[in-house]
PALUMRO-264189 format. One record per residue: residue number from 0; y, x, z of N, C-alpha, C in turn. Coordinates in steps of 0.02 Angstrom, whole numbers, always signed. Atoms other than C-alpha are relative to their C-alpha. Last residue first. Layout:
<rs>
[r NUM,[Y,X,Z],[Y,X,Z],[Y,X,Z]];
...
</rs>
This chain:
<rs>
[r 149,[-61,-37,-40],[-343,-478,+532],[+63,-41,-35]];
[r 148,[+9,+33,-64],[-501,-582,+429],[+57,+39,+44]];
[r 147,[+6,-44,-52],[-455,-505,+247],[+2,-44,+76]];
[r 146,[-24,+31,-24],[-503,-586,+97],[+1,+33,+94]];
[r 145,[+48,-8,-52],[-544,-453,-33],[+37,-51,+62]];
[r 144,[+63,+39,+2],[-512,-483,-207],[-25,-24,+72]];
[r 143,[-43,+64,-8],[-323,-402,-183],[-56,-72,+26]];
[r 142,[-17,+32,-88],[-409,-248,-120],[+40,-51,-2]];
[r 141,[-56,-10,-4],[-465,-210,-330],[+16,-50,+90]];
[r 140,[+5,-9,-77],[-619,-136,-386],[+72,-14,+20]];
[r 139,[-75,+0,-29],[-634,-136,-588],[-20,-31,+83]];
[r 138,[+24,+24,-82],[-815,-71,-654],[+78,+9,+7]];
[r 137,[-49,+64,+22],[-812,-19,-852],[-28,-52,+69]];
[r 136,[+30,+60,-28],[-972,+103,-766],[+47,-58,-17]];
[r 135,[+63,-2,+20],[-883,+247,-852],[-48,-68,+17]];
[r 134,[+10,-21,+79],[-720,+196,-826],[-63,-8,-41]];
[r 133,[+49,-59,+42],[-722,+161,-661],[-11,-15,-54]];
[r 132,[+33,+19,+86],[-565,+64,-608],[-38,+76,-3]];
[r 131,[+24,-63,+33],[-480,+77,-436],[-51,-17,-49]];
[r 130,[+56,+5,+5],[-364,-57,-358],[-41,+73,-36]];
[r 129,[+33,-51,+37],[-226,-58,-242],[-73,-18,-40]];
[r 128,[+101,+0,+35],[-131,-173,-147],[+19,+47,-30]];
[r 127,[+43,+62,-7],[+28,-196,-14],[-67,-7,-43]];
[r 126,[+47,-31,+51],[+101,-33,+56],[-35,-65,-19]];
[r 125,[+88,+27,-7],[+237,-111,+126],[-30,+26,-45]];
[r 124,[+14,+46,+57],[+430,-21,+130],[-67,-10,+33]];
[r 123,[-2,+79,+18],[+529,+37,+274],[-14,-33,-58]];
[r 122,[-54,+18,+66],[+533,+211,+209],[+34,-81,-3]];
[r 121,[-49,-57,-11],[+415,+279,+348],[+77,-13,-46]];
[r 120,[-22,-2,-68],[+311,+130,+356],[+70,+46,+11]];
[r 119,[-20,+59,+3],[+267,+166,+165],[+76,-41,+42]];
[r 118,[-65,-14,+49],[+219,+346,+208],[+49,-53,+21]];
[r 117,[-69,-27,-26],[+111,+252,+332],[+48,+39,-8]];
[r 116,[-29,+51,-49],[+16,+131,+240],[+69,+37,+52]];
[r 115,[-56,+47,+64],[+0,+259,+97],[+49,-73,+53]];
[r 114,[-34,-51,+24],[-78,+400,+228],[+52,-66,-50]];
[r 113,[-34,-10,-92],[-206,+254,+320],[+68,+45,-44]];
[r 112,[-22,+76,-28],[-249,+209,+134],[+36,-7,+42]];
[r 111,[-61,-5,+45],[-276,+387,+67],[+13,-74,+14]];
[r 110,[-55,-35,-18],[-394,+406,+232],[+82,+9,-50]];
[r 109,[-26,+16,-43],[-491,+270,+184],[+61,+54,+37]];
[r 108,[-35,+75,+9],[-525,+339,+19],[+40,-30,+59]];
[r 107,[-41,-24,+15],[-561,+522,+80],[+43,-80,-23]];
[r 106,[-54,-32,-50],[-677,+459,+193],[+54,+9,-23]];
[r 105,[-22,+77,-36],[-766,+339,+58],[+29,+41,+47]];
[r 104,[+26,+11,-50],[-759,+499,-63],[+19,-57,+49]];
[r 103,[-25,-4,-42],[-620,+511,-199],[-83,-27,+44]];
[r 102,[+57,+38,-62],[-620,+560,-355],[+9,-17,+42]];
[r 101,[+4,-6,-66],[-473,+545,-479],[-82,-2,+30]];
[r 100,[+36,+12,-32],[-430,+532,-662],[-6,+34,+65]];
[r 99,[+32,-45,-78],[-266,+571,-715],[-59,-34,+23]];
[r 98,[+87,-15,+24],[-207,+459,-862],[-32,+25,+32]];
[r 97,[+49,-1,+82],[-179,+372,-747],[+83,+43,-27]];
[r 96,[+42,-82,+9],[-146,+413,-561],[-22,+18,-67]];
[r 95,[+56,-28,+8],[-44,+257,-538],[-19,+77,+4]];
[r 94,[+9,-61,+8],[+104,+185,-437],[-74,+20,-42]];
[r 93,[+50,+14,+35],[+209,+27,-440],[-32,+60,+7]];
[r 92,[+20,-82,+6],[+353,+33,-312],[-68,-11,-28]];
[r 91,[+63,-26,+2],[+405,-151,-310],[-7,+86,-2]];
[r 90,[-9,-42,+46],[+592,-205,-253],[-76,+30,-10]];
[r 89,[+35,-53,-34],[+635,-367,-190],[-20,+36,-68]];
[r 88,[-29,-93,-4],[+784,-445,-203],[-64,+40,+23]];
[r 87,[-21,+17,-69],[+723,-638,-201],[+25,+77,+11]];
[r 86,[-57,+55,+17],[+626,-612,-383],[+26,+17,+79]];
[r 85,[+16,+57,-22],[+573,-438,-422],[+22,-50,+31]];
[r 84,[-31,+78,-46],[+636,-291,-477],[-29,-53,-3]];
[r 83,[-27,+59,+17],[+532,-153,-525],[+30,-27,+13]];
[r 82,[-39,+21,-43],[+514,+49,-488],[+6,-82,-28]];
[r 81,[-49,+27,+25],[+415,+138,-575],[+5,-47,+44]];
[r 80,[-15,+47,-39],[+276,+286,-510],[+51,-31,-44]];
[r 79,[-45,+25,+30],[+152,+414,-595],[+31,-71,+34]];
[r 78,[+27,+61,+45],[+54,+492,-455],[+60,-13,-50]];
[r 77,[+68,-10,+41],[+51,+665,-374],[-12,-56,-35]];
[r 76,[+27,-54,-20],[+244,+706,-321],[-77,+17,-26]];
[r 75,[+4,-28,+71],[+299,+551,-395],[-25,+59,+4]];
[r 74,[+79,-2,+25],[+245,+487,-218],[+18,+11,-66]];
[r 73,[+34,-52,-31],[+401,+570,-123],[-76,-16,-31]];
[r 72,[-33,-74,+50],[+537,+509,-279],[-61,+35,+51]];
[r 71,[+17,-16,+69],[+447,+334,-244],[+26,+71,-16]];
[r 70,[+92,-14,-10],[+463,+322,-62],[-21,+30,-71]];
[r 69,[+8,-51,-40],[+658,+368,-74],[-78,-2,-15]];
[r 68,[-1,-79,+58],[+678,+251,-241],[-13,+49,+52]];
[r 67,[+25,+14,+62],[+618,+86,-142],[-11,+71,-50]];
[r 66,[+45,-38,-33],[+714,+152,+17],[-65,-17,-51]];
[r 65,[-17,-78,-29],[+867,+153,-93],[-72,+20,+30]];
[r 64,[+21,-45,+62],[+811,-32,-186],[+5,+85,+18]];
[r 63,[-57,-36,-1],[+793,-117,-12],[-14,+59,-69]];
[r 62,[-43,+24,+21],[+679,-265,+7],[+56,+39,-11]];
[r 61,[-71,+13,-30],[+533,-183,-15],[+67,-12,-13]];
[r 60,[-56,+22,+14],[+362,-154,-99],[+67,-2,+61]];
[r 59,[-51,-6,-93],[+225,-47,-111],[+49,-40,-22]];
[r 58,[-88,+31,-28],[+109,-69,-239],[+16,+8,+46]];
[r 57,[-18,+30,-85],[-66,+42,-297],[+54,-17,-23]];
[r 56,[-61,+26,+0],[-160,+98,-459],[+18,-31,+58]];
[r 55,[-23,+28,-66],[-305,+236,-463],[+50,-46,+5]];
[r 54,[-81,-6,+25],[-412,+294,-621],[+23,-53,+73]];
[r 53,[-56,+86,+6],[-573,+333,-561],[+69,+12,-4]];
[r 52,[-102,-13,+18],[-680,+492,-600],[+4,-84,+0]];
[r 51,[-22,+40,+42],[-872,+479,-517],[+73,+0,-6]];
[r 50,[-30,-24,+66],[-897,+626,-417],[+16,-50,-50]];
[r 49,[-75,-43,+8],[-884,+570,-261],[-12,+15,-57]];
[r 48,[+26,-32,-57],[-1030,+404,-312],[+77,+77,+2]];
[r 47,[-43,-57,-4],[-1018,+250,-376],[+6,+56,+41]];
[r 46,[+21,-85,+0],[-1179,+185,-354],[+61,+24,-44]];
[r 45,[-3,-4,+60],[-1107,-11,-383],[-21,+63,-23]];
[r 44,[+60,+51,+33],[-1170,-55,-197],[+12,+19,-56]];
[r 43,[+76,-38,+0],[-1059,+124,-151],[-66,-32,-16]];
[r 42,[+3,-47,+50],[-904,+41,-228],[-100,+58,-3]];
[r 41,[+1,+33,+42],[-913,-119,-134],[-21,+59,-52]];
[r 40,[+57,+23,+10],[-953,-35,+8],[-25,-10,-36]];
[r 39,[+55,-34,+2],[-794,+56,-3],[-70,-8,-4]];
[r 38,[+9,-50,+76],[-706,-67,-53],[-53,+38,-4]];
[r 37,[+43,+32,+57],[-733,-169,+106],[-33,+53,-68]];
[r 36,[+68,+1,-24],[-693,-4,+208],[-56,-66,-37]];
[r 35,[+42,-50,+14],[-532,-16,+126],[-72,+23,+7]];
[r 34,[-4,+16,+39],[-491,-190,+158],[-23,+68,-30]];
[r 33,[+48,+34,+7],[-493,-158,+327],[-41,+0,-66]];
[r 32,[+62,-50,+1],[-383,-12,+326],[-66,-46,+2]];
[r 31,[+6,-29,+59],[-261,-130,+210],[-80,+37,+32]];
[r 30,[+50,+23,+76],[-289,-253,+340],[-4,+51,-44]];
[r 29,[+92,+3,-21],[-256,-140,+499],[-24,-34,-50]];
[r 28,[+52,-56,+12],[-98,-68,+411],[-81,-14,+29]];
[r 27,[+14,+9,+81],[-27,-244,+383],[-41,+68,+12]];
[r 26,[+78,+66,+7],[-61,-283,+581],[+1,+21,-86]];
[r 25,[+77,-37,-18],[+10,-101,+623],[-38,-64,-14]];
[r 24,[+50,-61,+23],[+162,-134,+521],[-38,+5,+15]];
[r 23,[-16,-16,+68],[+211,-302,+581],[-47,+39,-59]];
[r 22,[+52,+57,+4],[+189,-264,+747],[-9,-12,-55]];
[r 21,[+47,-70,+2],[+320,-111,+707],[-88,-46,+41]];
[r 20,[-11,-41,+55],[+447,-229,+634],[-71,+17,+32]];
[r 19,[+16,+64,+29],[+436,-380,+780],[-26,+62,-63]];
[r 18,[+61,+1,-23],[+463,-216,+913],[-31,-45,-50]];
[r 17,[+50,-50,+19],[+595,-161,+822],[-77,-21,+10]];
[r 16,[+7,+4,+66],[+674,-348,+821],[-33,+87,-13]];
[r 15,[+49,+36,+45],[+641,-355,+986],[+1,-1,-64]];
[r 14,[+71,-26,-23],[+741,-202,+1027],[-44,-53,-14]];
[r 13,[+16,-44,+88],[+899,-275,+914],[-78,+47,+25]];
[r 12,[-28,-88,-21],[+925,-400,+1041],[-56,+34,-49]];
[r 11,[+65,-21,-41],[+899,-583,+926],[+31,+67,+38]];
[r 10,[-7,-32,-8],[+1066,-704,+899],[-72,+55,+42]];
[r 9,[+27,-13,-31],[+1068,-868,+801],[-1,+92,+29]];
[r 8,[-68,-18,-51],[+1185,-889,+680],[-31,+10,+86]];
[r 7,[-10,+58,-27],[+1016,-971,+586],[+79,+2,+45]];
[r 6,[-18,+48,+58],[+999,-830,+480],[+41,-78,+24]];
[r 5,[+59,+56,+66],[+976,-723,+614],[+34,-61,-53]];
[r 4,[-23,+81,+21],[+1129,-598,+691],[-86,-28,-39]];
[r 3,[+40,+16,+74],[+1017,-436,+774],[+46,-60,-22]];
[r 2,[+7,+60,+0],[+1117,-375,+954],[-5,-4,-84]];
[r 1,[-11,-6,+60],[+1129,-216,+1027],[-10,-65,-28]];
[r 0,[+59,+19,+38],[+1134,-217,+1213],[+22,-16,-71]];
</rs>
């Protein structure tokens, strides 16, 4: 059996500690998808509608600068991304879509949520907020606002 050291000199088996990881993930991915479905509401009370252009900004973070630059070299692909440091070793993945305006439909929204949460997952990093700014309607929308019950 494989065996985790803790901080404490304490000793976890390295299968609970997957299992602690991937709990974890599916409780942060059920807020974000929560938190999406707010938005969405939020956006369709303000008659934003698919065609309205929004500019897009999201974070991911983690404590490992390698899997920090892995997620980030696969979302430079359609967004502009940088990399921060932050205090305690952690590493941000910043990302927008600007100048790039964007649409996005409340399906297509929630589904670029479920897709960022589990990239993320994939890199051992957190997808942790996002917000989206309409321009035209000078209307900011951001999933930090939103207090999530999960």
């Amino acid at each position: 059996m494989d065996l985790v050291k803790l901080s404490q000199g304490e000793f976890m088996p390295n299968d609970n500690l997957q299992e602690i990881w991937e709990k974890y993930y599916q409780q942060k991915k059920s807020q974000r998808l929560e938190e999406a479905h707010t938005l969405c509401k939020q956006l369709q009370d303000a008659r934003v509608t698919e065609e309205t252009v929004l500019a897009l900004d999201f974070v991911h973070f983690s404590k490992s600068h390698e899997n920090a630059k892995l997620l980030s070299e696969q979302l430079s692909e359609n967004y502009t991304i940088e990399i921060v440091a932050g205090k305690d070793s952690v590493w941000y993945i910043n990302g927008t879509s600007r100048p790039y305006g964007l649409t996005l439909s409340s399906k297509e929204h929630v589904e670029w949520v479920e897709f960022m949460a589990d990239v993320a997952q994939s890199y051992a990093c957190t997808f942790s907020t996002w917000s989206l700014e309409v321009p035209s309607l000078n209307l900011n929308f951001t999933s930090e606002s939103i207090e999530s019950a999960s």
